[in-house]
N, C-alpha and C positions, 0 to 999 in steps of 0.2 A: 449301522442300520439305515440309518438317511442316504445312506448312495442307492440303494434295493428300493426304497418309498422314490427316489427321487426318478427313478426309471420307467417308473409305476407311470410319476406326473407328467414327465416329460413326453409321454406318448400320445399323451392329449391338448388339444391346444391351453394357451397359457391362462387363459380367465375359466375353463371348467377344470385345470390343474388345480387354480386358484380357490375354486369352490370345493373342490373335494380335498382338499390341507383342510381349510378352515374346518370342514361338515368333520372331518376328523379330529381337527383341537375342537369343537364346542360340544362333540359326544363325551371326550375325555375331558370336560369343564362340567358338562353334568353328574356325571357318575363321581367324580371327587379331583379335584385338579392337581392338588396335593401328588396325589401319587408320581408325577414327573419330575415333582418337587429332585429328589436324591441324583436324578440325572443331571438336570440343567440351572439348578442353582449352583451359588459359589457367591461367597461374601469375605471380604478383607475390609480392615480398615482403613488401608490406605487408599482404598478407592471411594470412603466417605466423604463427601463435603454441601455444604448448605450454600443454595442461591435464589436468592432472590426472598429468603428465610425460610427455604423448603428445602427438608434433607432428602436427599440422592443416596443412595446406597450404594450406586454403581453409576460408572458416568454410560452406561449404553442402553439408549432408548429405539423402541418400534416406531417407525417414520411413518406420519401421514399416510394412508392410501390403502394399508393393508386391512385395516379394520375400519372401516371408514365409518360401521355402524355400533361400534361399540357392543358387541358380540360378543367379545373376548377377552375380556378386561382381566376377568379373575387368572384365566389362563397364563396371558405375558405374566403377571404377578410371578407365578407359579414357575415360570417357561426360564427366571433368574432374568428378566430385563428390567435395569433401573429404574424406568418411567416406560410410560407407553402414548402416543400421539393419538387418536382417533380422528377421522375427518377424511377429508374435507366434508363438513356438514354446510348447508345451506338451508333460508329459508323454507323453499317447496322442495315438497319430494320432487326424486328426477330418476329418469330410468338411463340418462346420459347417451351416449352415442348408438348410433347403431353397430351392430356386432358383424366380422371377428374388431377386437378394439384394444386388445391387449397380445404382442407377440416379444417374443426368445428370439435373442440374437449369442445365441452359446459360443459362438467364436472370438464373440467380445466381452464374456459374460456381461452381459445386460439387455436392459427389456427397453421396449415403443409400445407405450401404451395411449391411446385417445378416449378413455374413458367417460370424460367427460362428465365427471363429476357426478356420478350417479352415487344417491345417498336417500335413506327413510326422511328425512328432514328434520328440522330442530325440533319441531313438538314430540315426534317418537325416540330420538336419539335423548333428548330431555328426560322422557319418562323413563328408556330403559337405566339411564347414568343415577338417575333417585333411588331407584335401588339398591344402588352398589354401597357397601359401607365403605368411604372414604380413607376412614382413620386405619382399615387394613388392607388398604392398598399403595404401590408405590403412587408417586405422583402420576398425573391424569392432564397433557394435554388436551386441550379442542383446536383443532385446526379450522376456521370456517373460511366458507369462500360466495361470492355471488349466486344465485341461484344461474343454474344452467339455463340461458332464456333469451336470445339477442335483442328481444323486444323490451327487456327491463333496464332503462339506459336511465343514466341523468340521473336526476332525482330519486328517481325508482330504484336504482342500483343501489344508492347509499342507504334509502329504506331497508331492501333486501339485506344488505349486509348488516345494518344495526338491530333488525328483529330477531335474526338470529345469533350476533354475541347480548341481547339482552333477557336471550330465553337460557344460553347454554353457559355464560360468563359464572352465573354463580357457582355450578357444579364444576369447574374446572381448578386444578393447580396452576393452570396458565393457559393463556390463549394466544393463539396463533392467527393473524389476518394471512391468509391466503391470497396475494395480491396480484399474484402472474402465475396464471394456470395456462400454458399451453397448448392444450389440449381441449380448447372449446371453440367455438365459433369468435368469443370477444376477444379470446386471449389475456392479455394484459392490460387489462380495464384499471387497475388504479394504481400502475405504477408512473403513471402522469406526474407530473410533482405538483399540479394541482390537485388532480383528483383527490391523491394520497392526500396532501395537506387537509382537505375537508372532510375526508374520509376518517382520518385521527382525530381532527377535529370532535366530529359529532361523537365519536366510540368513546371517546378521553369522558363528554359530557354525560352519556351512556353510562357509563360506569360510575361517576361522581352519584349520579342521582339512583342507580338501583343499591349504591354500598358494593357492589363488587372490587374484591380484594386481590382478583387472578392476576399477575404479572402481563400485560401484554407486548407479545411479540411479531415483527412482521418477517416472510418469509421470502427473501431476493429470487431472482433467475440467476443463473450461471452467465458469468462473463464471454466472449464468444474467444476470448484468449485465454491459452494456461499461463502465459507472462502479464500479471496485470500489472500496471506503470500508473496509470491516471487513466479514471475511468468517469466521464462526467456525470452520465446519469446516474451511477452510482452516487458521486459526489450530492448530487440534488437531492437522491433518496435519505441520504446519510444528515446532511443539512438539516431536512424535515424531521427526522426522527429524533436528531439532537433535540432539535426546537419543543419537540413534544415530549420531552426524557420517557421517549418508548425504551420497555425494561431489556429488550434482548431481539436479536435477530436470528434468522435459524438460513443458511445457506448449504447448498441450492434446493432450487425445485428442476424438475427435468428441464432436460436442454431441447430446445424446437431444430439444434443444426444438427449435423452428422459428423462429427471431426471425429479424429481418432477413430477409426471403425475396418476392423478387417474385413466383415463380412461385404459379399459382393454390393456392387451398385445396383446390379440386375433384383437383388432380393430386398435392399432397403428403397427403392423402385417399389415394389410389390407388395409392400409393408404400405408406405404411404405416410402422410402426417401420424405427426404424435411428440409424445414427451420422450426423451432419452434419457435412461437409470442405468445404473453399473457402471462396473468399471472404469469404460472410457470420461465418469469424469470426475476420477478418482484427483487426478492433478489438478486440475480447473478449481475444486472444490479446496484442497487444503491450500490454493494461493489465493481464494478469495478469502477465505478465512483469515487469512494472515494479513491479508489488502485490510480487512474492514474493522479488524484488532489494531492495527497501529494509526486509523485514519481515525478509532475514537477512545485511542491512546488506553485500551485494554479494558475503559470503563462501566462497555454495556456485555454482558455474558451475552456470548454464541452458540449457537449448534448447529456443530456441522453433520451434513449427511450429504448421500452422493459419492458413490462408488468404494465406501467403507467396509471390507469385507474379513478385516483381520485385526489381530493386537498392532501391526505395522500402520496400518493404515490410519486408526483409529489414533494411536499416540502421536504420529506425525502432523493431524488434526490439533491434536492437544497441546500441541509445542507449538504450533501455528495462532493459537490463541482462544481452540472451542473449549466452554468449561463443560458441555454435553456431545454427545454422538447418537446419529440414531442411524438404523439397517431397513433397508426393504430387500434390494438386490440382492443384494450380498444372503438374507435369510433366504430366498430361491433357492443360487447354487448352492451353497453349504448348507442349510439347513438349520434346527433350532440349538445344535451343537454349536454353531460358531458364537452365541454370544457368550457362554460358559468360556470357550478358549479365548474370546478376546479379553475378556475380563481379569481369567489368570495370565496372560500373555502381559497387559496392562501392568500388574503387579510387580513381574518378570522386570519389565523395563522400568521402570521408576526404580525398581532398586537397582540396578544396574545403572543407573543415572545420579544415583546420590540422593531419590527425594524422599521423606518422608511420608505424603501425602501428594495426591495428586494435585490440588491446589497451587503446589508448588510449581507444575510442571508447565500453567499454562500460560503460552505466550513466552515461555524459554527463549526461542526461536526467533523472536521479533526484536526492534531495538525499535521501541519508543519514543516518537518524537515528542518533544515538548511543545504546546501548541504554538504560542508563537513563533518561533522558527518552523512549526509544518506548515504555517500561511504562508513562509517566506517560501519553500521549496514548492510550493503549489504555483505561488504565482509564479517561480523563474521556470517552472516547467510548462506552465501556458502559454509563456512569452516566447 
């Protein structure tokens, strides 16, 4: 059914494709959501497990971006996705870049989008999330990010970002700091290792004093290699968040370069700035996963996303060392069927591997160093 819808989308550009999926899942979220329920669910037990003390039903979630407003909450429920992201939210509303802002690169399957963080803001996204009954739904990130603004620098910035995790922190299962967005005029405003260090700072004290219980997680850029060896700014970012026992990190967000890309020069030319999703950083992503799994010796849960479009893709994540997955791309080309096949694909593979539980499965793949000896290997590899 989804290849005949998907012909439908693809004839129009990719953010009024974007608007008319959604205006279609939130007419079928009014009228009863349930009813796709028999399509697109699917539950096993061996894709059960608890993190962070929040049970997962299935380890594959909807990735920041697609629901940015929180719209559609009941529906992912419904749609068989584990959890669901919403976001990037930011303190002020923003109407984000000027249009076209979002384009299809189908020969790569993946998208360039410069959206620029257009979102209701935290006081409407607040209100519509108080609604939702919680206890029946799967978990509920918040993704937040700076308000879209080059004029809110310094001071102003770290305001910006703590008004909005101290309006939306409570209503969430976990929070996301959105710290390298690509796709704005700042960019990567607090992946500074200072900035970031004052940035956790203030949120960590944010959260002591509103009682907020959400797990917080921060969210890297993609490495500009798919062999990563030693990567320092990561190192500094990794340092920081050690320092601040941040609960979990979620890699990647788009990539700002063009590697890996069939499509011509002439047309990613024509495109222009933006974030890249899909495919091409399908590799990037499950060796960063695996960089940042044995750099914090498997202790802090990941989630990977970023060119995850299968039961393959998704498990090789998982033995890499994500204990979560989430889709944006990948839900484009294939549609709301692929989380259903990944999930029984998932299944497929762990028992063909021997596990009982997916728990088992994560970070397989890695070999652990013990920390003292990773100092020693850090240092002979800087020398």
């Amino acid at each position: 059914m989804y290849p005949v819808f998907k012909s439908l989308l693809f004839r129009l550009d990719a953010e009024r494709a974007h608007h008319l999926a959604t205006s279609t899942a939130r007419f079928v979220q009014a009228i009863s959501p349930s009813i796709i329920q028999p399509l697109y669910a699917f539950d096993h037990p061996v894709l059960h497990q608890k993190i962070w003390g929040v049970p997962f039903r299935n380890p594959v979630g909807l990735a920041a971006g697609f629901d940015k407003n929180a719209q559609l909450v009941r529906f992912w429920d419904k749609a068989g996705f584990g959890f669901c992201e919403i976001g990037s939210v930011s303190a002020r509303a923003s109407q984000g870049n000027t249009k076209p802002r979002a384009f299809r690169l189908p020969s790569d399957k993946a998208l360039i989008n410069r959206m620029g963080l257009n979102n209701d803001g935290a006081e409407e996204v607040s209100q519509r999330l108080k609604k939702l009954n919680k206890n029946m739904l799967p978990p509920l990130g918040v993704n937040i990010a700076k308000t879209h603004d080059p004029s809110i620098m310094g001071e102003g910035a770290l305001l910006d970002f703590r008004h909005t995790y101290r309006v939306l922190a409570p209503l969430a299962s976990y929070v996301v700091l959105n710290i390298s967005c690509p796709n704005t005029a700042e960019g990567k405003t607090f992946e500074d290792p200072e900035s970031l260090d004052a940035l956790l700072t203030a949120i960590l004290s944010d959260r002591k004093e509103i009682g907020a219980n959400a797990p917080l997680l921060v969210k890297l850029s993609p490495t500009f290699s798919q062999h990563v060896v030693f990567d320092s700014a990561i190192e500094e970012i990794l340092s920081i968040v050690e320092q601040h026992r941040i609960d979990g990190l979620v890699a990647t967000n788009t990539a700002s370069d063009r590697q890996q890309l069939v499509t011509s020069d002439a047309e990613i030319k024509r495109i222009g700035n933006g974030g890249l999703s899909g495919a091409p950083l399908t590799h990037r992503t499950t060796r960063l996963v695996k960089y940042l799994y044995e750099k914090t010796r498997g202790e802090i849960p990941i989630v990977a996303v970023g060119g995850i479009d299968s039961a393959e893709t998704a498990y090789a994540n998982i033995r890499a060392g994500a204990s979560l997955v989430q889709l944006y791309t990948g839900l484009v080309y294939k549609g709301l069927g692929v989380v259903k096949k990944i999930n029984k694909g998932l299944v497929r593979l762990l028992r063909q591997d021997g596990y009982k539980t997916i728990s088992e499965a994560i970070g397989a793949d890695v070999d652990v160093i013990p920390n003292p000896i990773r100092e020693q290997v850090l240092a002979a590899i800087e020398v």
